[in-house]
C-alpha positions as CSV (number, residue, x, y, z in Angstrom):
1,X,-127.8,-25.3,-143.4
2,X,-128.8,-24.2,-139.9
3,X,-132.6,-24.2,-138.6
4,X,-133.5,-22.2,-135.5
5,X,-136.9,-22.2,-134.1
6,X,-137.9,-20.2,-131.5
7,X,-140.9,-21.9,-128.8
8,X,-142.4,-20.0,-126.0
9,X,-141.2,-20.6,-122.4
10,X,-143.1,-23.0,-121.3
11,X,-142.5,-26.1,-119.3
12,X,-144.0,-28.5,-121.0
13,X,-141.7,-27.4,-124.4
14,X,-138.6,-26.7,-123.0
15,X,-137.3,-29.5,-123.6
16,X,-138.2,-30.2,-127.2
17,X,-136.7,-27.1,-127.6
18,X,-133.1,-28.1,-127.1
19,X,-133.6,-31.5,-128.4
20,X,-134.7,-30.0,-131.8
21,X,-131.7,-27.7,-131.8
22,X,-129.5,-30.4,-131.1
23,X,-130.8,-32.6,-133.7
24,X,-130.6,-30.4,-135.9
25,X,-126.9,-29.6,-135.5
26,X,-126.3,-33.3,-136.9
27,X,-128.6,-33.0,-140.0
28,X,-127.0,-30.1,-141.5
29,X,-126.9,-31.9,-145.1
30,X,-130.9,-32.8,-144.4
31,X,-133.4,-31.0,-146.2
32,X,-136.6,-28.9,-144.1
33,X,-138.7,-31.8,-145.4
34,X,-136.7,-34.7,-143.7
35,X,-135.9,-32.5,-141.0
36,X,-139.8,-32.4,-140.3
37,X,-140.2,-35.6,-140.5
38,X,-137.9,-37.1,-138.5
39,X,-138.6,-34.1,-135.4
40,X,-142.3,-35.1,-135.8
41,X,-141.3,-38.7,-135.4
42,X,-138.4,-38.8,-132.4
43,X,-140.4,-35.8,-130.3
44,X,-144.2,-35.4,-130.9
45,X,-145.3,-39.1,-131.9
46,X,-143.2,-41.0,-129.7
47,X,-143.6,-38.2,-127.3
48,X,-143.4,-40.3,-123.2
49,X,-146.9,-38.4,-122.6
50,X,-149.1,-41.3,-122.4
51,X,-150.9,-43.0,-119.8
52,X,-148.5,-45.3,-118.0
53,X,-150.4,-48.8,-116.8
54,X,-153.8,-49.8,-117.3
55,X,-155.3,-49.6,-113.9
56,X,-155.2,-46.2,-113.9
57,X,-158.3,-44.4,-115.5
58,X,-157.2,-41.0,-117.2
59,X,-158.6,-37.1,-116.6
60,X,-160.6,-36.0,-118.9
61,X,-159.7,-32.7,-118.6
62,X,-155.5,-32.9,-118.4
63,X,-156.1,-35.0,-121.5
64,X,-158.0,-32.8,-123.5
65,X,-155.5,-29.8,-122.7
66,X,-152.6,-32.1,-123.4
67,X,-154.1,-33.1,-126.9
68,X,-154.6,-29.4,-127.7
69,X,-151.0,-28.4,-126.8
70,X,-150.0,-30.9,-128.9
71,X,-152.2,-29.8,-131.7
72,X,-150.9,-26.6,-131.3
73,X,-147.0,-27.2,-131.2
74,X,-147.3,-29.8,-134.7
75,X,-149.1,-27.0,-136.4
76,X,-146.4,-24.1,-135.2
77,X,-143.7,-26.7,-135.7
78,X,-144.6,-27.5,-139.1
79,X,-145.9,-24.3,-140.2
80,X,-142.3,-22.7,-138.9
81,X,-140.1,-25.5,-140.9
82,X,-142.5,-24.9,-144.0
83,X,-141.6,-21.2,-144.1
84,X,-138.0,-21.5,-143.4
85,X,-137.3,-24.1,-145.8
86,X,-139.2,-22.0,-148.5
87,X,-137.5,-18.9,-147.9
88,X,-133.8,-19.9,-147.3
89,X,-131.4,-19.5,-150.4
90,X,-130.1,-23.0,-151.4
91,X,-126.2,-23.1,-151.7
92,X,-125.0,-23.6,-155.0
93,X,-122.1,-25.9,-153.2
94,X,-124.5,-27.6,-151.2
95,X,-124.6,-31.3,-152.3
96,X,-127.7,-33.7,-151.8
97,X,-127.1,-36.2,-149.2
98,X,-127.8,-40.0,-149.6
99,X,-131.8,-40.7,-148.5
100,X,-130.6,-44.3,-147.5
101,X,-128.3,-46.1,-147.1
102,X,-129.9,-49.3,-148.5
103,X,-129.8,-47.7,-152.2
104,X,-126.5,-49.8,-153.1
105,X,-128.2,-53.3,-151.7
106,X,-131.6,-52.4,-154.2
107,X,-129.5,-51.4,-157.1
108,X,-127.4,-54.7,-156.4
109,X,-130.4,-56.6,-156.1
110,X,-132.0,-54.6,-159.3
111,X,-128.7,-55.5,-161.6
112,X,-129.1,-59.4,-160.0
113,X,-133.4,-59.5,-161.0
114,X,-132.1,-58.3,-164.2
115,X,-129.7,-60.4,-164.8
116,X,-131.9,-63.5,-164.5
117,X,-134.8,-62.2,-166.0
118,X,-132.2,-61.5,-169.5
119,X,-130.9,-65.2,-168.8
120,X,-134.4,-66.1,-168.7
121,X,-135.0,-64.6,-171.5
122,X,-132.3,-65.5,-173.4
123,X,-133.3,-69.4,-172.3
124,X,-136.8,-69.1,-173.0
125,X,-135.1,-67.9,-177.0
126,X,-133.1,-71.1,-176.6
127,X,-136.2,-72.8,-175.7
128,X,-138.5,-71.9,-178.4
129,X,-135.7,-72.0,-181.7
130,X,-135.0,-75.4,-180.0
131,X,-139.0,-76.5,-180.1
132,X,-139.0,-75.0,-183.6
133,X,-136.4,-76.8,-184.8
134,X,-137.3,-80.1,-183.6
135,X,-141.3,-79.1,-185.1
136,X,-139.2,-78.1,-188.3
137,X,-137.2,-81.4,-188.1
138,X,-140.6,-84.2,-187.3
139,X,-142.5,-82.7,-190.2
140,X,-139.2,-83.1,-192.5
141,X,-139.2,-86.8,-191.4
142,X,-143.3,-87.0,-191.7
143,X,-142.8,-85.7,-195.2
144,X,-139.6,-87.8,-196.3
145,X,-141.8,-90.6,-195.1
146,X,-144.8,-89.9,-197.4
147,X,-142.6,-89.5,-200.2
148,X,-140.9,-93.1,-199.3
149,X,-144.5,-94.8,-199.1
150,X,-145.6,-93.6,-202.0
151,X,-142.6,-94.4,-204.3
152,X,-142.5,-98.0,-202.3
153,X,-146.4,-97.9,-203.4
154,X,-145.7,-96.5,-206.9
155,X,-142.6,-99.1,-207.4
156,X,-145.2,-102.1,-206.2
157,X,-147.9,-101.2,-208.5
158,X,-145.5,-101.0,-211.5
159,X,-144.2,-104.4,-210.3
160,X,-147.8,-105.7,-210.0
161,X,-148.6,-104.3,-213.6
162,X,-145.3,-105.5,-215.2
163,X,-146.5,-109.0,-214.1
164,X,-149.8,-109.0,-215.0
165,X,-148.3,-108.4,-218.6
166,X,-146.2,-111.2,-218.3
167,X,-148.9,-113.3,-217.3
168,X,-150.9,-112.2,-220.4
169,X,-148.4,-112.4,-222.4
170,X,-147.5,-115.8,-221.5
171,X,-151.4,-116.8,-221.7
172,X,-151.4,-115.2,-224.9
173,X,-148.4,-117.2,-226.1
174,X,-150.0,-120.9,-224.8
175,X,-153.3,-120.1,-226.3
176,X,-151.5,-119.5,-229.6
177,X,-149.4,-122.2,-229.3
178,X,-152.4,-124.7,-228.4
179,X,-154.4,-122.5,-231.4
180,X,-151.6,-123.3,-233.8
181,X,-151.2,-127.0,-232.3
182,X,-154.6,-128.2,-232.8
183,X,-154.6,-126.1,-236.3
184,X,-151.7,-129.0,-237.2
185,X,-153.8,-131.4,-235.6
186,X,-156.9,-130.5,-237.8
187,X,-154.5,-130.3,-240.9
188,X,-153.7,-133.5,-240.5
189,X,-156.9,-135.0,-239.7
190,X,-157.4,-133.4,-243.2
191,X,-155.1,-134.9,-244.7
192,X,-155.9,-138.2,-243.5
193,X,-159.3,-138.0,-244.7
194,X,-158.0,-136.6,-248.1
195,X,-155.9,-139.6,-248.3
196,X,-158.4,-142.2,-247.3
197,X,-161.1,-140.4,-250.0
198,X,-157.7,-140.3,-252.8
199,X,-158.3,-143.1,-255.3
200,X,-155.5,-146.0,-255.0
201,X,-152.7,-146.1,-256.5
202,X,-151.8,-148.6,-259.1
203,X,-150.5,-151.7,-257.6
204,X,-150.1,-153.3,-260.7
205,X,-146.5,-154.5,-261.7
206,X,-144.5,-151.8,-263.2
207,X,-141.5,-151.8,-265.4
208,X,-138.4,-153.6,-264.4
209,X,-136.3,-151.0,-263.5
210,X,-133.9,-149.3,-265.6
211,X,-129.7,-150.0,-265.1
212,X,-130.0,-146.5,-262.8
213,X,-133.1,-147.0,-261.4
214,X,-132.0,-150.8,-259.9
215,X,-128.7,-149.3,-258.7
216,X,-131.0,-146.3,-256.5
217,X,-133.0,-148.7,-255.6
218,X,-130.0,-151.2,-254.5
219,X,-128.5,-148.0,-252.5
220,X,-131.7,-147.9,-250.1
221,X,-132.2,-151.1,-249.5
222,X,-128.7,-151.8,-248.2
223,X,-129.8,-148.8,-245.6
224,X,-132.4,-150.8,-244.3
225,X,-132.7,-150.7,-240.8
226,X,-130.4,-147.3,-240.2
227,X,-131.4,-144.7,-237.5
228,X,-133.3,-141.6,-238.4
229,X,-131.4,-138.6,-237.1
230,X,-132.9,-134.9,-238.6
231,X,-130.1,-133.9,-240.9
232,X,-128.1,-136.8,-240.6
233,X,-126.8,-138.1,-244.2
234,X,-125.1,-141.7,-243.4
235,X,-124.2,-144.0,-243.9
236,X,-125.7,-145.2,-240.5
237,X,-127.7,-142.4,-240.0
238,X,-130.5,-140.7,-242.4
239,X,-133.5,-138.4,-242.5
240,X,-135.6,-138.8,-245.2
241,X,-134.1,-136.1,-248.1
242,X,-130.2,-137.0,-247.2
243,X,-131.2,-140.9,-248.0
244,X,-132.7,-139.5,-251.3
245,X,-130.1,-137.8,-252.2
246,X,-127.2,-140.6,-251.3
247,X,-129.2,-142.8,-253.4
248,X,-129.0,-140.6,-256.7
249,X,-125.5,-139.4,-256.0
250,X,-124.6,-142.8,-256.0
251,X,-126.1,-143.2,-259.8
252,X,-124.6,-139.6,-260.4
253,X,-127.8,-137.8,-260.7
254,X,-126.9,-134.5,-258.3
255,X,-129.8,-133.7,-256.0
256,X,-130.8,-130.3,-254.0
257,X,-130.3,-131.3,-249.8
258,X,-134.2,-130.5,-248.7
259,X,-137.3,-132.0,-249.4
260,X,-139.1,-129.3,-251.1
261,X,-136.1,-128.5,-253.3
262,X,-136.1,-132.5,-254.4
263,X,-140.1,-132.6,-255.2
264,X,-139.7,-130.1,-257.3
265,X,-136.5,-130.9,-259.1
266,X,-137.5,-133.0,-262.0
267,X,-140.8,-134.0,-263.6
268,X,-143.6,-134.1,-261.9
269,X,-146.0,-137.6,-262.6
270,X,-149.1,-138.8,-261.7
271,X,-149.4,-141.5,-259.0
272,X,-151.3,-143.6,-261.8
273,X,-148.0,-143.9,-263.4
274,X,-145.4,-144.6,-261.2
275,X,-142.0,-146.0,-262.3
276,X,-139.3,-147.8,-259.3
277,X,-137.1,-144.9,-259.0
278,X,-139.5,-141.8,-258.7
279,X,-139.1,-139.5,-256.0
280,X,-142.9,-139.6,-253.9
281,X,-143.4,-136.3,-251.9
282,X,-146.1,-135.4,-248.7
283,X,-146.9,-132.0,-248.6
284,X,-149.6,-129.2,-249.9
285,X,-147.2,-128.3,-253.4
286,X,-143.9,-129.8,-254.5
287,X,-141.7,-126.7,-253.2
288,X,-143.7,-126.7,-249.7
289,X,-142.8,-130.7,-249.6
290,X,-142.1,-131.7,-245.8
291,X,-141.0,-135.8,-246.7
292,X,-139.6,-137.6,-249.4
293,X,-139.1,-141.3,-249.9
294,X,-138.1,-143.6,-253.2
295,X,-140.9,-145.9,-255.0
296,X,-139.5,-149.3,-255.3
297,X,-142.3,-150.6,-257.2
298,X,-145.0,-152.8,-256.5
299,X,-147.3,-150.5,-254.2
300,X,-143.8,-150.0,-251.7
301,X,-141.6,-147.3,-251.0
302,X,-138.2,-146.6,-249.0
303,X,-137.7,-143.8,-247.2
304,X,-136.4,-143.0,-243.6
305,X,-139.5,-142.4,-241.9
306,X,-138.9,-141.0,-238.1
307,X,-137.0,-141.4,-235.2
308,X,-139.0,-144.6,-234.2
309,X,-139.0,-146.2,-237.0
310,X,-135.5,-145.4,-239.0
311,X,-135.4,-146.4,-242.4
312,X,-137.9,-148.6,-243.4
313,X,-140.0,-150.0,-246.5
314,X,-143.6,-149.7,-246.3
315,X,-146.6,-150.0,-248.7
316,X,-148.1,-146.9,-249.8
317,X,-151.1,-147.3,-247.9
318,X,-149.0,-147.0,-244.6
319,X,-149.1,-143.2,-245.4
320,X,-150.2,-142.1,-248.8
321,X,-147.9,-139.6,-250.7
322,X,-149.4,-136.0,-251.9
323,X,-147.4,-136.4,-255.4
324,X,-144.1,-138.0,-257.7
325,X,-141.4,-136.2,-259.4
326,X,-138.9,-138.0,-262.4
327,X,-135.5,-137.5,-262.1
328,X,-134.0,-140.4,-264.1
C-alpha cells in the first residue's frame, strides 16, 4: 500500500514532508491507523520545537503561532490519513502484518501461567481427595473404636452378671446346706429327747439264748475291738449292717447287706420283749433304718458303732434303739 500526502510549501513543513514519505516507504504492510500513529509520534510530539534551556524566557507571540501551526498540520494530517485509509480498496493478497513482536514471549508466557495454574489445580484435587480420605479414614477408626468399647463394656458387664450368679448361687447353696445341717441337728436333738422321754427297756434277765442265738452272739464278740470302715465286712474291718450280717451267715440265716433292708427282714418285736439275738434298729421306720446292732441280753448290745469307736458293746442307754426285728 502506498500513502501520499501532499503539505503546502512552507518552511516550517518541508521537512516533515519527506520524512513522512520516507517512512512510509518502510511501512508498506502498516495499516492508515498505525501509520498515524507512529507519524504523530516520531514528527509532531517529539517534534525539536521546544524551548531549549531554562534561562531563556519564551515569546508569547512565536509560541502561540507555533501552537496553531501545529494544531493545524495534526488536524490536516490526520483528517488526510482518515480519508485515505477509508477510501483505498484493500488487496485481497494483502496479508496482516505482526502488531509486535512480543506476541510469541506472551503466548509462551500464557501456555507457562497455564500450565501451573492446571498443576495447581490438579494439586489442590490431590490435596482435598487426600484431606478427605484421611477425614474418611479417623472417623472409621473413631467408629471402630466405639464399637470396641462398647463390646469390651458389653463383655464386662456380662462377666460382672455371670458372677454375681455364681455368688448367689453359691450363697444359696451354703444357706441350704447350713438350712439342711441344723434341720439334722434339730432331728437329732429330737430324737434325743424322744429317747430320754421313751420308757426303759427291760433289763431284766432274758432267756438263755437259743443253740443259734449263742453262736451269733459268739460271732460278735470275737469282733470285739475291730475298726469301723463304711462298707467294710471283715473280718478286721466292720460297719454296723456287714457285722450283722457275718454274724447270721455264720448260723446260716441269709441276711439283705443294708440296714434298712435288715430291720425290716423278719418280725418286728417290741423293746419290752427282747430276746439275745434280735436285730435293734435307729431310724424313723424299719425300711428307712440308718444303724443296726445285735442284743446280747441283759440291757447290752454289739454293734460297730463309728469310726472312733469300732466295734464295741454298750448298754442300751449309751444310745437308745428306735425298734427290734426277729430273725431266728
Amino acid at each position: 500500500m502506498a500513502l501520499k500526502i501532499n503539505f503546502p510549501a512552507n518552511r516550517h513543513f518541508g521537512h516533515m514532508g519527506r520524512e513522512l514519505v520516507a517512512y512510509t516507504s518502510n511501512v508498506a504492510d502498516t495499516t492508515a491507523i498505525e501509520l498515524k500513529a507512529r507519524w504523530l509520534i516520531a514528527n509532531v510530539l517529539m517534534s525539536p520545537i521546544r524551548y531549549r534551556g531554562r534561562h531563556r524566557k519564551p515569546r508569547t507571540s512565536r509560541t502561540v503561532g507555533l501552537r496553531l501551526i501545529r494544531g493545524g498540520v495534526l488536524s490536516g494530517v490526520v483528517g488526510t490519513v482518515a480519508v485515505t485509509g477509508t477510501a483505498g480498496p484493500a488487496s485481497a493478497t494483502e496479508q496482516p502484518a505482526e502488531s509486535t513482536g512480543e506476541l510469541p514471549v506472551v503466548s509462551a508466557a500464557l501456555a507457562t501461567s497455564s500450565a501451573r495454574a492446571a498443576q495447581a489445580t490438579e494439586d489442590l484435587a490431590t490435596h482435598t481427595e487426600q484431606q478427605r480420605a484421611l477425614a474418611w479414614a479417623q472417623e472409621r477408626a473413631i467408629v471402630a473404636a466405639q464399637r470396641e468399647a462398647a463390646e469390651q463394656r458389653e463383655a464386662a458387664e456380662q462377666r460382672a452378671a455371670e458372677e454375681a450368679a455364681a455368688r448367689r448361687a453359691a450363697e444359696e447353696a451354703a444357706r441350704a446346706e447350713a438350712e439342711e445341717r441344723a434341720a439334722a441337728e434339730e432331728a437329732a436333738n429330737e430324737s434325743a429327747a424322744e429317747s430320754a422321754n421313751s420308757p426303759e427297756v427291760s433289763t431284766l434277765s432274758a432267756p438263755a439264748p437259743s443253740g443259734g442265738a449263742a453262736a451269733v452272739l459268739d460271732f460278735a464278740r470275737s469282733q470285739l475291738g475291730d475298726a469301723y470302715v463304711m462298707g467294710g465286712t471283715g473280718p478286721d474291718s466292720w460297719d454296723c449292717s456287714g457285722l450283722v450280717q457275718a454274724a447270721f451267715q455264720y448260723v446260716g440265716v441269709s441276711l439283705p447287706r443294708v440296714s434298712g433292708d435288715q430291720a425290716a427282714a423278719g418280725t418286728q418285736v417290741s423293746l419290752d420283749a427282747l430276746q439275745p439275738g434280735d436285730i435293734l434298729w435307729w431310724g424313723s421306720s424299719p425300711g428307712s433304718a440308718y444303724h443296726v446292732a445285735i442284743y446280747t441280753g441283759n440291757g447290752t448290745f454289739i454293734g460297730a458303732q463309728n469310726a472312733s469307736t469300732g466295734v464295741v458293746e454298750r448298754d442300751l442307754s449309751y444310745d437308745a434303739p428306735s425298734g427290734a426285728v426277729r430273725v431266728l
